[in-house]
C-alpha positions as CSV (number, residue, x, y, z in Angstrom):
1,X,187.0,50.9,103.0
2,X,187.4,48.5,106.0
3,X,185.6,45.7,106.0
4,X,184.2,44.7,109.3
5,X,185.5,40.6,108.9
6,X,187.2,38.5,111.4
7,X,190.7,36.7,110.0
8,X,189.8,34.5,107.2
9,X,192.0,31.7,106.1
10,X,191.6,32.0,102.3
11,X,190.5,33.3,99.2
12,X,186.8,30.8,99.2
13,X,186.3,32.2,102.9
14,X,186.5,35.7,101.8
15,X,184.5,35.1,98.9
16,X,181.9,34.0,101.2
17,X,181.6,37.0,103.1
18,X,182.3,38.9,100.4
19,X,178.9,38.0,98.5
20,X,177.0,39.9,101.4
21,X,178.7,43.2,100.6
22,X,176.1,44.4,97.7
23,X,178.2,47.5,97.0
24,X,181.7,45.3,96.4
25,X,182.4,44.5,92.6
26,X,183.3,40.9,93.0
27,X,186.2,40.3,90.4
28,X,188.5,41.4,93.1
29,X,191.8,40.6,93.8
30,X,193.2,39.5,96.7
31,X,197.0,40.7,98.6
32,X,198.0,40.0,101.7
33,X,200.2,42.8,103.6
34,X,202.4,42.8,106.5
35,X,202.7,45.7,109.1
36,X,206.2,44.4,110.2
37,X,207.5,46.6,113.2
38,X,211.4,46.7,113.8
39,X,213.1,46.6,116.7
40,X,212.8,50.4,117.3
41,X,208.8,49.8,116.6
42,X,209.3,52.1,113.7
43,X,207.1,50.6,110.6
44,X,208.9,48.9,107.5
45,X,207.8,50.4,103.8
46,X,208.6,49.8,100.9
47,X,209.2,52.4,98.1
48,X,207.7,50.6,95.2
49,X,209.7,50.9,92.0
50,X,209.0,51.8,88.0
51,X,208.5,48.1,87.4
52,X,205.4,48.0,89.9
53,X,202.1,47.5,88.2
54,X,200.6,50.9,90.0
55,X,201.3,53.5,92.4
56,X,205.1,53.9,91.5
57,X,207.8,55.6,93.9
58,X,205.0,55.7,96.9
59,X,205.4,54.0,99.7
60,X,203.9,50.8,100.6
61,X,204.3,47.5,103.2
62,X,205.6,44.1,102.2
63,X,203.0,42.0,100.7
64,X,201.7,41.0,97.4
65,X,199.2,39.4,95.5
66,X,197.6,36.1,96.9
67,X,197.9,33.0,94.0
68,X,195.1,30.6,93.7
69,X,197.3,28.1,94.4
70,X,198.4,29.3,98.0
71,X,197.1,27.1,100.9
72,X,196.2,29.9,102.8
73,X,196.8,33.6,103.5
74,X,199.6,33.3,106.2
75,X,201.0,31.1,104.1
76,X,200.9,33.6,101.1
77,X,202.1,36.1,103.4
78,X,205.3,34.0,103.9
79,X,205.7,33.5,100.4
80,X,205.6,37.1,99.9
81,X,208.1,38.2,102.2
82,X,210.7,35.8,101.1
83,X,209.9,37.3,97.5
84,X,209.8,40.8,98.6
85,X,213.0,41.2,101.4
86,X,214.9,37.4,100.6
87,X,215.6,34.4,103.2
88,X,217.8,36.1,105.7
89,X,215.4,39.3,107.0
90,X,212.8,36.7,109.8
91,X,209.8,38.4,109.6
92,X,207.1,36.9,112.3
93,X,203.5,37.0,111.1
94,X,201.8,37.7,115.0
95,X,197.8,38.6,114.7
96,X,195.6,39.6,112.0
97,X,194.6,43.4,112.1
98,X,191.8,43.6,109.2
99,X,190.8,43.8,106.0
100,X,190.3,46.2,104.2
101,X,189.0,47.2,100.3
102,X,190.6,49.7,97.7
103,X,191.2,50.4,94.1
104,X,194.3,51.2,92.4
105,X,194.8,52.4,88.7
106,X,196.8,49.4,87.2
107,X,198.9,51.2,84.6
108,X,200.1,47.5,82.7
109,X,196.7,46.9,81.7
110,X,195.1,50.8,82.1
111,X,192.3,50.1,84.4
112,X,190.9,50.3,87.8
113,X,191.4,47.1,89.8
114,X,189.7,46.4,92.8
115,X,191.9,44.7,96.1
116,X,190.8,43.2,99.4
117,X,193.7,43.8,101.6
118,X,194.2,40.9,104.5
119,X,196.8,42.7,107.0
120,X,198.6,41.4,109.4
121,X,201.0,42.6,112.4
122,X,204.8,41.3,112.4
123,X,207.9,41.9,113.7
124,X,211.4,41.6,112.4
125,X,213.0,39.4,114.3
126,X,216.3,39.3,112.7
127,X,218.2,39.6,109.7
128,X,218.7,42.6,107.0
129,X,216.1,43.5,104.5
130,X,217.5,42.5,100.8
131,X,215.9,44.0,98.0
132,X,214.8,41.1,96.2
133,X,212.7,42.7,93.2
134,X,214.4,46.3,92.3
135,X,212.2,46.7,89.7
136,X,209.7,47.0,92.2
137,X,211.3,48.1,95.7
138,X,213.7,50.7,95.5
139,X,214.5,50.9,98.7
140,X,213.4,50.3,102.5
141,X,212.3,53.1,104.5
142,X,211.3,53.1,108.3
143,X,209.1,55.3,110.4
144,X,207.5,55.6,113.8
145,X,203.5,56.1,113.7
146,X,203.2,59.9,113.3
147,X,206.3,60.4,111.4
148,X,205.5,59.2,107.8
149,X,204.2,62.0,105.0
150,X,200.9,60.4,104.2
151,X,200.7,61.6,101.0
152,X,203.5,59.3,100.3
153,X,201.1,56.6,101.0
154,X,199.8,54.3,98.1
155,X,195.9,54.4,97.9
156,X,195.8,50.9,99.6
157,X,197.9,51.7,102.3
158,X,196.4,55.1,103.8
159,X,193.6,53.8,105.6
160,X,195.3,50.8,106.6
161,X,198.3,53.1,108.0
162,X,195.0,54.9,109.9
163,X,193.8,51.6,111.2
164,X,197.2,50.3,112.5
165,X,198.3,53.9,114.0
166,X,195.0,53.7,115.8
167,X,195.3,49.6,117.4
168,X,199.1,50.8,118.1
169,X,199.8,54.1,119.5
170,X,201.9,53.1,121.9
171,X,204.4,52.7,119.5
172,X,203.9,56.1,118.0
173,X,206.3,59.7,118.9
């Protein structure tokens, strides 16, 4: 579900806004996500590996879950790609393109969890793509907007993959 919010700057701010959504269970957790285009504006995903919590071998964008202690989400988001792709891929964080909300079956613990998704744009500026955590990325994969098999999509990243074809078509086929 999109949530109609401007960018926030962290997890306090969004819990403020938040509260006003009556139909949101509040023990949410928060990732931030990065729609990082390559040089060919084709889209950078992740397959997510046996070792990820949920939604194994489907595809997904680099991101991960924000810490209490991060300062604030770009911040987390930097964090995130170093963890997910290594120090030598530059990834540029550019604008915030919305949040959105979703749940996921989390298979370690064998319950729903809820997620607030804060997505951003970004562009590889440089650098290869490591795979940092192999028990949870098996590999990179790249497509233009149009060309990906939704159904590959993990639950959290279909609508955002709607939302982002949308505010960029001129990068699609």
């Amino acid at each position: 579900m999109k949530l109609n919010i401007k960018e926030v700057n962290n997890i306090q701010e969004l819990k403020d806004i938040i509260n006003s959504y009556k139909d949101l269970p509040q023990d949410f957790q928060v990732a931030v996500i990065v729609y990082a285009f390559d040089k060919d504006n084709k889209i950078i995903f992740q397959r997510r590996g046996m070792g990820c919590r949920d939604e194994r071998l489907k595809l997904e964008t680099i991101g991960g879950r924000v810490k209490e202690d991060d300062l604030d989400f770009r911040t987390a988001l930097k964090r995130e790609i170093v963890e997910e792709v290594g120090e030598n891929a530059k990834i540029n964080i550019e604008e915030f393109i919305t949040a959105t909300f979703a749940t996921t079956f989390d298979n370690r613990y064998n319950r729903e969890q809820s997620w607030v998704y804060i997505v951003y744009k970004g562009v590889l500026e440089s650098g290869e793509l490591k795979i940092a955590e192999p028990d949870k990325c098996i590999g990179y994969e790249r497509y233009k907007i149009g060309e990906v098999d939704e159904t590959e999509l993990s639950n959290g990243a279909k609508e955002i993959y709607g939302i982002v074809s949308e505010k960029y078509s001129k990068y699609a086929l």
